[in-house]
Residue, then its C-alpha position, 0 to 999 in steps of 0.5 A: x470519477x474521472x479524476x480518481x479513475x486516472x490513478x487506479x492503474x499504477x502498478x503498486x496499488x494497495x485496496x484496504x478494506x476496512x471491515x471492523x473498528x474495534x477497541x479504537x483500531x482497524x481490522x480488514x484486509x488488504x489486497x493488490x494486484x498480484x494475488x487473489x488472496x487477501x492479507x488480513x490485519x487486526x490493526x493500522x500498524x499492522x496494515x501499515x507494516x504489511x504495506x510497507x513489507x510489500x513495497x519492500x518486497x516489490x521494491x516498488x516505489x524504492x525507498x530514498x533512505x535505508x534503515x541503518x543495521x550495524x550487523x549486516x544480515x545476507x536475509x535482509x539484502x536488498x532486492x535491487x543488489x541481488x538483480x543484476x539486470x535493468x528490470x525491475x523487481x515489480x516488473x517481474x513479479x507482474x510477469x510471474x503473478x499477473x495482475x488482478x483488478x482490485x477495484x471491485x474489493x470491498x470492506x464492510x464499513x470502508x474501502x481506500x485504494x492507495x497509491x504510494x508514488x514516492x517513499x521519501x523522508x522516512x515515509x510515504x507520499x502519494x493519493x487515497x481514493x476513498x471508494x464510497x464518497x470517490x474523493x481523492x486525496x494527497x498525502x505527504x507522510x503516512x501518518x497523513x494517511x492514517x489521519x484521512x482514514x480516521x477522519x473518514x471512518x468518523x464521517x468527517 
């Protein structure tokens, strides 16, 4: 557990706990160490789109490329423009929420501790613990996170 312990303290975990696979997709929930309340999801794009909306919000980790509006929208400014001091916009959510251990979340059928170091390329790069084996792994894009879920909700 060593290894997999290291990773569980950064400040942009996300707990996904699966707890049903139905009509071939995922429903759960998601929590992070800023609420108590869960974020429920009826699908992987949703869980996806949800962790995604929370890394925006967080502006934690900062995206590389921003996606492109041909009409500017003042609701879509982006947190790092508005902040007009060195602190980062997680470090503040950190001081106004505090933070809570995820660790002990659990779904009914699986559980992935995420972390997303970088969000490069369109997408996202960082290490999955899966809780019930304690194996972590690397993944380089999104779609390689959803491929090493799938393989282990299939028991690959």
């Amino acid at each position: 557990m060593g290894e997999a312990k290291q990773m569980l303290f950064a400040r942009n975990l996300i707990s996904i706990c699966v707890d049903s696979d139905e009509n071939a997709d995922y429903q759960g929930c998601l929590w992070h160490q800023y609420s108590d309340d869960p974020i429920r999801f009826e699908s992987a794009t949703g869980m996806f789109s949800t962790m995604d909306d929370l890394m925006d919000n967080w502006d934690f980790p900062q995206k590389s490329l921003e996606q492109r509006q041909f009409i500017p929208k003042e609701h879509h400014a982006h947190k790092r423009d508005v902040v007009k001091d060195d602190e980062l916009v997680i470090d503040k959510v950190q001081k106004q929420h505090g933070t809570r251990n995820i660790q002990g979340k659990k779904g009914k059928l699986a559980t992935f501790i995420v972390h997303v170091a970088f969000r490069q390329n369109a997408t996202w790069q960082g290490h999955v613990v899966i809780v019930n084996t304690n194996e972590k792994k690397s993944f380089s894009s999104a779609m390689e996170l959803l491929r090493i879920i799938d393989d282990n909700m299939k028991g690959d």
